[in-house]
C-alpha positions in Angstrom: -235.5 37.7 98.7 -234.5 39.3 102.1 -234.8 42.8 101.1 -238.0 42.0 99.1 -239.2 40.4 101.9 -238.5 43.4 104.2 -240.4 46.0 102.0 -243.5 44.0 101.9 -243.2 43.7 105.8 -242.7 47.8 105.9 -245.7 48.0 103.7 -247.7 46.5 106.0 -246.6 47.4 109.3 -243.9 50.2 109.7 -245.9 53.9 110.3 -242.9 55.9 109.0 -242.5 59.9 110.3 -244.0 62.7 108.3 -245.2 60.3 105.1 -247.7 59.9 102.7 -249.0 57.0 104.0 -250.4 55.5 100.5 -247.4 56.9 98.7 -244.9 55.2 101.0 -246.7 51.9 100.3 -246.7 52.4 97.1 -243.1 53.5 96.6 -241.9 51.4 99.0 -238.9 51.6 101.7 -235.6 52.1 100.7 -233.5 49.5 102.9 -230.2 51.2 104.5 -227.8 48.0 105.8 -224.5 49.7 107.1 -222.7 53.0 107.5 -219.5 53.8 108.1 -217.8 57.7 108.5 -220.0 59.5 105.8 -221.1 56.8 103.6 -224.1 54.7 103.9 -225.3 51.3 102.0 -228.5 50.3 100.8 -229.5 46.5 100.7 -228.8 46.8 96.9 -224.9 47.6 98.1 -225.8 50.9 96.7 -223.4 53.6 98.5 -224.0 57.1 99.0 -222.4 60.0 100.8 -225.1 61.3 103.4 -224.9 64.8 102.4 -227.7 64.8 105.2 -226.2 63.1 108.4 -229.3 61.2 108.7 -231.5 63.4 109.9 -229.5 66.4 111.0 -228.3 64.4 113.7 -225.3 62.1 113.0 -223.1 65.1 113.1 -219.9 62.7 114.0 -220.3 60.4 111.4 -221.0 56.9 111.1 -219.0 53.7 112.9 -217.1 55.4 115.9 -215.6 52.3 117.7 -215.6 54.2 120.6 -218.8 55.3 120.8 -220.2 51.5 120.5 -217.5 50.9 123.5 -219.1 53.5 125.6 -222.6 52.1 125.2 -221.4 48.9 125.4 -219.7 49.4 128.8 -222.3 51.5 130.2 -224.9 48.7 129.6 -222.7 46.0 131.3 -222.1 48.0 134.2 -225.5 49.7 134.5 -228.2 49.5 131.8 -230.7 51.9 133.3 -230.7 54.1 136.1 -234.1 56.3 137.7 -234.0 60.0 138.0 -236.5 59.7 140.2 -236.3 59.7 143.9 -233.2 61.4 143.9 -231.2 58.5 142.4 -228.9 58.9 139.5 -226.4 57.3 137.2 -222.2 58.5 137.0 -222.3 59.4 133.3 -225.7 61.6 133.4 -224.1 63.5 136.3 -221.1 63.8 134.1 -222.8 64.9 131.4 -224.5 68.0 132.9 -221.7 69.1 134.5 -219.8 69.1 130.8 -222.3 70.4 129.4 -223.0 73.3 131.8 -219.3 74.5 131.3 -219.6 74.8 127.9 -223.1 76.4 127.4 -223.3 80.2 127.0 -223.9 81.9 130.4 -225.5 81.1 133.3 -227.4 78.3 131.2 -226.0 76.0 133.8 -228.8 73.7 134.9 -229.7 70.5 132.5 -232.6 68.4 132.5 -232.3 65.5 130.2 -235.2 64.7 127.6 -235.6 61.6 124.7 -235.3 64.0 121.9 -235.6 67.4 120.5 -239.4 67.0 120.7 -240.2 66.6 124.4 -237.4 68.7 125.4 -239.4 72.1 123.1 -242.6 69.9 125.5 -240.3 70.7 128.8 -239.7 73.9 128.6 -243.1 74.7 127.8 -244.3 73.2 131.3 -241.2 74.8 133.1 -242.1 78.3 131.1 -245.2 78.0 132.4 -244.4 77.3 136.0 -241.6 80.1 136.0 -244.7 82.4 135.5 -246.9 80.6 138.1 -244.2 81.2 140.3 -243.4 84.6 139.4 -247.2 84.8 140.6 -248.0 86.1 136.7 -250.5 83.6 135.2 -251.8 85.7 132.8 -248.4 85.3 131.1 -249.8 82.5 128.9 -249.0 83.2 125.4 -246.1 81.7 123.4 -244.8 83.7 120.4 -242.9 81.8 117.6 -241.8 82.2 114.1 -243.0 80.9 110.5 -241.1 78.6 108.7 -239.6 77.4 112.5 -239.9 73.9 113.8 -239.9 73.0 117.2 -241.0 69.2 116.8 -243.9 67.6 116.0 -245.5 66.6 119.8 -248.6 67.8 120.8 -247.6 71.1 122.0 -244.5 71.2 120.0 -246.3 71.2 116.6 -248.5 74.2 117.2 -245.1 76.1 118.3 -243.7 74.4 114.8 -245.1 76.9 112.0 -245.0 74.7 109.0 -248.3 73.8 107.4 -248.0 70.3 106.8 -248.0 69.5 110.7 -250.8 71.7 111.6 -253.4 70.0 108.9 -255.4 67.6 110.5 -254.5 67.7 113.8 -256.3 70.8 115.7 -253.1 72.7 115.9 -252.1 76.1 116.8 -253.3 76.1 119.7 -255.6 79.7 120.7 -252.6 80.9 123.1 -249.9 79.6 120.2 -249.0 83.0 118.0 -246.6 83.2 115.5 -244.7 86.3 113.2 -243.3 86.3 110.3 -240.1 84.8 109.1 -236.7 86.2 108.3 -236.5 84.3 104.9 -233.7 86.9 103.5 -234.3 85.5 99.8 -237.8 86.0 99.6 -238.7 88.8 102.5 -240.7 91.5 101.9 -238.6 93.9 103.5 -236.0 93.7 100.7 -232.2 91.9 101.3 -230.8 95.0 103.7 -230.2 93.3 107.0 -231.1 96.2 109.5 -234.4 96.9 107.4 -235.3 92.6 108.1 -234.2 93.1 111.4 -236.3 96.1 111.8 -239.2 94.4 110.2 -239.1 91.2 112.8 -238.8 93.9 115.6 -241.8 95.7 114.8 -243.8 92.0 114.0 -243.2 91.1 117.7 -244.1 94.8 118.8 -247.2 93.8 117.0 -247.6 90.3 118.1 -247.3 91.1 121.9 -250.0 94.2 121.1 -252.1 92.1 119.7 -252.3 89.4 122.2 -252.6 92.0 125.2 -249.5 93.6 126.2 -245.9 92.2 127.3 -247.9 90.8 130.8 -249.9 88.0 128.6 -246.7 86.6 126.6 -244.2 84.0 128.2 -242.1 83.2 126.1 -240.5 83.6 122.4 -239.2 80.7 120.4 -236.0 80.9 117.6 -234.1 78.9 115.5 -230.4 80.2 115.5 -230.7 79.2 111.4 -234.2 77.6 110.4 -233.7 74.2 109.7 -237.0 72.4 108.5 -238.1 75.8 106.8 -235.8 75.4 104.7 -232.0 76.2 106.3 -233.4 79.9 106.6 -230.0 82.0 107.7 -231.5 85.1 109.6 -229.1 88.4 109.2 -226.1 88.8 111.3 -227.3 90.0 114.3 -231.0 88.9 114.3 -230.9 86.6 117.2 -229.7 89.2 119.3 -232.1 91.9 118.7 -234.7 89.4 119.2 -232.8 88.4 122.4 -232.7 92.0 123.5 -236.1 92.9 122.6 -238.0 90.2 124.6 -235.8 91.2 127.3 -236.9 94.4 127.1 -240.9 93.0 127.6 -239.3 90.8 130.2 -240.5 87.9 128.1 -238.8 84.5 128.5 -236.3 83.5 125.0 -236.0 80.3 124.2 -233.4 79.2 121.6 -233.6 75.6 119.7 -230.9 74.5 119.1 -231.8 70.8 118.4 -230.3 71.0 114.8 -228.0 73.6 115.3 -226.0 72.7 118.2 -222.6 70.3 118.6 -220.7 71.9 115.5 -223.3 72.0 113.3 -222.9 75.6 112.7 -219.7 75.7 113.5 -219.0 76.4 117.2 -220.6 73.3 120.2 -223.6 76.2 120.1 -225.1 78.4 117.6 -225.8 81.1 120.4 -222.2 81.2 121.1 -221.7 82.9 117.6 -224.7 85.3 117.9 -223.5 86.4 121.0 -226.4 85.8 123.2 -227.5 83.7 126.4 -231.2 82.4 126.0 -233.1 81.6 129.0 -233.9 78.4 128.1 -232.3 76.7 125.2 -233.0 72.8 123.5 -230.7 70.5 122.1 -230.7 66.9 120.6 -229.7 65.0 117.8 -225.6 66.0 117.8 -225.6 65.0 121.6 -225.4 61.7 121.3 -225.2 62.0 117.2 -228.2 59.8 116.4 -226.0 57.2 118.1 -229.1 56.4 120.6 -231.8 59.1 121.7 -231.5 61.9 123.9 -232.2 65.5 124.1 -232.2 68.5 126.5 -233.1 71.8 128.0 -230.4 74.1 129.6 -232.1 76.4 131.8 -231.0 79.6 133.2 -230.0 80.3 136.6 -232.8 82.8 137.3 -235.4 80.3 136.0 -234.1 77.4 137.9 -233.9 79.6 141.1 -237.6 80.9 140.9 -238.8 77.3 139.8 -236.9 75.6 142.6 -237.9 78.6 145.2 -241.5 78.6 144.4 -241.5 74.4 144.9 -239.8 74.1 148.0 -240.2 71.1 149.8 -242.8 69.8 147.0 -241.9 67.9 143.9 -241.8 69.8 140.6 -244.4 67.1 138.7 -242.4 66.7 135.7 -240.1 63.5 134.5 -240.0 61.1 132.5 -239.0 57.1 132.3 -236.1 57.9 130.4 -234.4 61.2 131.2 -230.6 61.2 132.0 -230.5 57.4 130.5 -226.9 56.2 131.6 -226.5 54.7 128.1 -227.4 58.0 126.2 -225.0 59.6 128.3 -222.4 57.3 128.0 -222.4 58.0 124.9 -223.2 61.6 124.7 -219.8 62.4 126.8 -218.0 59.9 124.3 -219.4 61.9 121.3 -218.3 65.7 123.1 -215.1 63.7 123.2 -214.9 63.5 119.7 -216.0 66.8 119.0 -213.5 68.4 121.0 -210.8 66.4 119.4 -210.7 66.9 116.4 -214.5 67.1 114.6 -215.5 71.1 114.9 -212.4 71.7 113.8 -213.0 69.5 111.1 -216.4 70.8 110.4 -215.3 74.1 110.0 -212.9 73.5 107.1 -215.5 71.3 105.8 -218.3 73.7 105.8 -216.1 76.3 104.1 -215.6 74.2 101.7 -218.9 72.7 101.2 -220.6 76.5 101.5 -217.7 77.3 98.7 -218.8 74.1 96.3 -222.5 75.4 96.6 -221.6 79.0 95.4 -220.0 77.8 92.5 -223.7 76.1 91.2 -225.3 79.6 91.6 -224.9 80.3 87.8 -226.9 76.7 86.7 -230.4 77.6 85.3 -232.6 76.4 88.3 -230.4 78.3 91.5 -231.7 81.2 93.0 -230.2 81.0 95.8 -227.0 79.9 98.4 -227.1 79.6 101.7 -225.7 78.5 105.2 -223.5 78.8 107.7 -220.8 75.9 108.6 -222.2 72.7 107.7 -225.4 73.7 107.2 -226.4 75.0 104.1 -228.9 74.8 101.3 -229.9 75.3 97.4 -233.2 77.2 96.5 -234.0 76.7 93.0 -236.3 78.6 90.9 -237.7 78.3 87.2 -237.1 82.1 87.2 -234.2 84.5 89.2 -235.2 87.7 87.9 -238.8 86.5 89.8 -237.9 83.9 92.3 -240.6 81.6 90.7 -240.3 78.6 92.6 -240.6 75.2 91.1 -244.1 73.7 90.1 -245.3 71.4 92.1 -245.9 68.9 89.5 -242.4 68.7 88.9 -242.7 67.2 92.8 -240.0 68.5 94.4 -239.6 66.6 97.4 -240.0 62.9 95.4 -238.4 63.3 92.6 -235.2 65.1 93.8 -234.3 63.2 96.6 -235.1 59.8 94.4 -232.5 61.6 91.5 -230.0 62.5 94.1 -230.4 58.9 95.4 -229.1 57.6 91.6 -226.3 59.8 91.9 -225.3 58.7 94.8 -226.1 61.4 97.4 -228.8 61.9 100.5 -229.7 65.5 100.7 -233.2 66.6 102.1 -235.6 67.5 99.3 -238.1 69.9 100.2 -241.4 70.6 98.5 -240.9 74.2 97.9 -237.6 72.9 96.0 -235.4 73.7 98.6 -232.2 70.9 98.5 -231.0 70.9 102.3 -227.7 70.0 103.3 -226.4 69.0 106.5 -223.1 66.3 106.4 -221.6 64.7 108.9 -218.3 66.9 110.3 -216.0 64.0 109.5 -216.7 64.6 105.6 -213.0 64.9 104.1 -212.2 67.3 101.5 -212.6 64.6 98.7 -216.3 63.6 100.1 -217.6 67.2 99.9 -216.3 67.9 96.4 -218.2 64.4 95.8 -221.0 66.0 97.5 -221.2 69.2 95.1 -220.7 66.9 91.9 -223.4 64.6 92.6 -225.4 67.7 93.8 -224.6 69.0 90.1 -225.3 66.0 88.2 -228.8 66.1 90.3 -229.5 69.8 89.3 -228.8 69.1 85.4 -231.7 66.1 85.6 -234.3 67.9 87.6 -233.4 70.5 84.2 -234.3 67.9 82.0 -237.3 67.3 83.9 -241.1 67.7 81.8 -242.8 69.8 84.2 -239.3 72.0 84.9 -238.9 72.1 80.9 -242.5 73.8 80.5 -242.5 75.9 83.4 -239.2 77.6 82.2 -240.8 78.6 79.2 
């Protein structure tokens, strides 16, 4: 009666993120009630391994006592503290100077956001401020990538280059340009590396011709591996001839890392492992790991110098309510705790073995193709290899996968191009991922038997 109860009241009240609205009603809400390490439970008692960490985000797993301590504590003591006016809280202060000593560089100024969405929103305003200061105005153009996402605010969804959060809302904006993706499975260029890398090279040579020369861009946005484009691995060595390049037009690079960073990849940040230092760079979700909200922006010493220089004595208008929350960092130093003691290095055998278990389903009918990079991977599957024929979309992807997965025990992200993503928590044992490529099997072997799948394969 309770969970019953609860769907009808979802029905009619709960605006869910990035939903058909009339198909959610319809379907209905699926009720999650607890979670503990890697395993969450419906309101049924159904239990599945979240081969997803939520949403990219609960990269430490699920029921850390310590972590509930931490926020615990921190609210006794003090719930809330104001950035503003030059006030400011132990743990946030704490928390910048950690972070600061791990990021790559000279990325060692931090200004706390809610999330991965207003912190893409932040650097945006500080980008454009740099340039103000830099007494170049006519740098107002922001160059990003297709298939990338860099959140779904107002700003941040005309940077995002996915379709479905452009429709209806007025977005790209006119100085919002994008180039084409990496995509190794299905890029023109062919699968050579150096001739992809070659090709995004001369498409931002392009780009920055087209919008009027190196002295109208500001700034370049990458993914370190493109998450909601489908995990979309860019050759070895991509993000740093990107890197170099705009460094070379003395535009500004700005690397999100809201999915990829705290050991998603592998290392605390992706950039670490390409071997480059962005001028700005964004991180959320594995900061806190989903535990409460927060997000960030690293900036760069040059860019916090001329900011800082060019304000003086006057206030740089741009805060929010909620930056450096005590609570979120509480936590988030409690969670870079964890990491360090224990969970990259778990995440690293993990992924190894997760990337492994996916590359032993490349010979079932539907896979086309593998990918990833530590525990982040994903599954493209195709009615046809020898010509990459995606699946129909009456076969609905997105719905139907996810819902079988769901049966078998297993959230992955389904994708409408028919793209099965895969992100687990780093705690995932050895037993949990095998579980992980089973279920994953069992879900590949029904979408087979699927109607639509059947006829297209014909």
């Amino acid at each position: 009666m309770l969970s019953n109860s609860l769907v009808e009241l979802d029905r009619a009240h709960l605006i869910h993120p990035v939903a058909s609205y009339r198909g959610h009603e319809a379907a209905g809400v699926k009720v999650l009630t607890s979670a503990r390490g890697a395993t969450v439970t419906d309101a049924s008692g159904h239990q599945l391994i979240d081969g997803f960490a939520g949403l990219w985000c609960v990269n430490a797993g699920y029921g850390h006592e310590s972590i509930v301590a931490a926020a615990a504590s921190q609210m006794r003591e003090l719930p809330y503290a104001t950035g503003y006016f030059s006030l400011g809280s132990e743990p946030a202060i704490r928390l910048a100077a950690e972070l600061a000593q791990r990021a790559p560089g000279d990325l060692n100024h931090v200004y706390f956001t809610l999330g991965g969405s207003d912190a893409v929103d932040s650097t945006v305003r500080f980008v454009r401020y740099y340039w103000h200061a830099r007494r170049e105005p006519l740098r107002e153009h922001f160059i990003s990538v297709e298939q990338g996402y860099h959140g779904s605010s107002t700003v941040g969804a005309g940077l995002t280059a996915l379709p479905a959060f452009h429709a209806g809302f007025g977005v790209p904006l006119s100085w919002q340009h994008r180039i084409p993706s990496h995509y190794v499975y299905r890029n023109p260029a062919g699968a050579d590396d150096d001739a992809i890398i070659a090709a995004s090279l001369a498409a931002l040579d392009a780009k920055i011709e087209e919008i009027g020369g190196a002295q109208r861009v500001a700034a370049f946005y990458a993914e370190p591996i493109q998450g909601s484009g489908g995990v979309l691995v860019p050759p070895k060595g991509w993000m740093k001839a990107m890197r170099a390049r705009c460094k070379a037009h003395g535009i500004l690079f700005v690397a999100d890392e809201v999915i990829t960073g705290f050991g998603r990849t592998g290392p605390l940040f992706a950039c670490s492992e390409d071997d480059i230092i962005p001028d700005l760079m964004t991180v959320a979700k594995g900061l806190t790991s989903g535990y409460v909200p927060m997000g960030a922006v690293f900036m760069s010493d040059h860019v916090y110098d001329a900011i800082a220089d060019a304000a003086g004595s006057s206030a740089v208008g741009h805060g929010y309510t909620y930056s450096a929350h005590p609570v979120s960092a509480a936590v988030a130093l409690e969670v870079l705790r964890l990491y360090e003691n224990g969970l990259l290095e778990n995440g690293a055998r993990a992924g190894a073995r997760l990337i492994a278990g996916l590359q032993s389903l490349r010979d079932h009918p539907l896979v086309g193709d593998v990918r990833g990079r530590g525990m982040l991977a994903a599954v493209e599957l195709v009615t046809d290899k020898q010509r990459k024929t995606p699946l129909p979309a009456a076969a609905e992807p997105a719905k139907r996968i996810f819902d079988r997965a769901w049966k078998n025990g297993l959230v992955i992200r389904a994708f409408p191009t028919g793209v099965l993503g895969y992100a687990p928590p780093l705690c995932c044992s050895e037993s949990e991922i095998d579980a992980i490529i089973e279920r994953t099997a069992r879900t590949l072997d029904d979408t087979l038997a699927d109607a639509e799948v059947r006829a297209a394969l014909r």
